[in-house]
C-alpha positions in Angstrom: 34.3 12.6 -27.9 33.0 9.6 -29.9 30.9 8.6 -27.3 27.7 10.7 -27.5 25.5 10.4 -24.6 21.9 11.0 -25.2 20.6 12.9 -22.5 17.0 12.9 -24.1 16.5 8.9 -23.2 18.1 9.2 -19.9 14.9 11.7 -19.1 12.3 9.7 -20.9 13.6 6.4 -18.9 13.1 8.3 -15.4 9.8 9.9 -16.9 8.4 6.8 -17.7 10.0 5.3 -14.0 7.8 8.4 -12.1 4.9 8.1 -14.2 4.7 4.0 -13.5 5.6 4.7 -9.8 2.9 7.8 -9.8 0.3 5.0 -11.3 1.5 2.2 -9.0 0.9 4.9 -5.9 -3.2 6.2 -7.1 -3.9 2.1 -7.9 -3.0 1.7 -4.7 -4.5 4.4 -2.8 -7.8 3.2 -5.0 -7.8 -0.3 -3.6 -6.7 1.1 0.2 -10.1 3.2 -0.2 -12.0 0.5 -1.7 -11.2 -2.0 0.5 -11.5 -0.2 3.6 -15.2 1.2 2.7 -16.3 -2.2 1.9 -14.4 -3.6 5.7 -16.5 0.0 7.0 -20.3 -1.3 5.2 -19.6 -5.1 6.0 -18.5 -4.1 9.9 -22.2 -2.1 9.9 -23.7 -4.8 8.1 -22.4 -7.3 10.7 -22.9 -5.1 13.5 -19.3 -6.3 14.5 -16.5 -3.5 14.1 -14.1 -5.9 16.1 -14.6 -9.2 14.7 -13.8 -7.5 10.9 -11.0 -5.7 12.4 -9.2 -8.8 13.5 -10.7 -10.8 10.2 -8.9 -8.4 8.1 -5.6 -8.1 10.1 -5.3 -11.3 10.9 -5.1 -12.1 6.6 -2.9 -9.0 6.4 -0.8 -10.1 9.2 -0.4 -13.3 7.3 -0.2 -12.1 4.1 2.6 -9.6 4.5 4.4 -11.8 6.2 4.9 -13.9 3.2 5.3 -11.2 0.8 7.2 -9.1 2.2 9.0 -10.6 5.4 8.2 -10.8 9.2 10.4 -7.3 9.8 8.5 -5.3 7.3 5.4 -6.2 8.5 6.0 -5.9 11.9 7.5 -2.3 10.6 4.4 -1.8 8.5 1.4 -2.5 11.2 3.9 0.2 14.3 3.3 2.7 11.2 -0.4 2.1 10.8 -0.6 2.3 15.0 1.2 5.4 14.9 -0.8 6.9 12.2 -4.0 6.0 14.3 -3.0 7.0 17.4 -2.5 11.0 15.9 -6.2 11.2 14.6 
């Protein structure tokens, strides 16, 4: 019994976990939106959807690959094909 647990900073370290994953998840959806309407005005700008496309997937491809491995990324554009291919 000497050993008191304090329950009370067990919750406030997984509150403050979810609330820095909650703000790490809407920065990102922010700069996902952002990014694609500026790819979407500069493709109409351009008047060249495909050439942005493979601009910008081409750096992503390369990017990802160094940041987060060959595997993941591989992993990461099959989930981007799959979610285009159901709209």
């Amino acid at each position: 019994m000497a050993n008191i647990i304090n329950l009370n900073e067990h919750l406030k370290d997984k509150k403050d976990k979810f609330d820095e994953q909650l703000i790490t998840k809407i920065k990102l959806c922010r700069i996902r939106d952002e990014i694609e309407e500026k790819l979407n005005n500069y493709s109409i700008i351009e008047n060249n959807e495909l050439a942005v496309s493979l601009s910008s997937g081409r750096y992503a491809a390369m990017k990802l690959t160094k940041l987060i491995g060959k595997e993941d990324t591989i992993q990461f554009f099959q989930d981007c094909i799959d979610t285009a291919s159901k709209t």
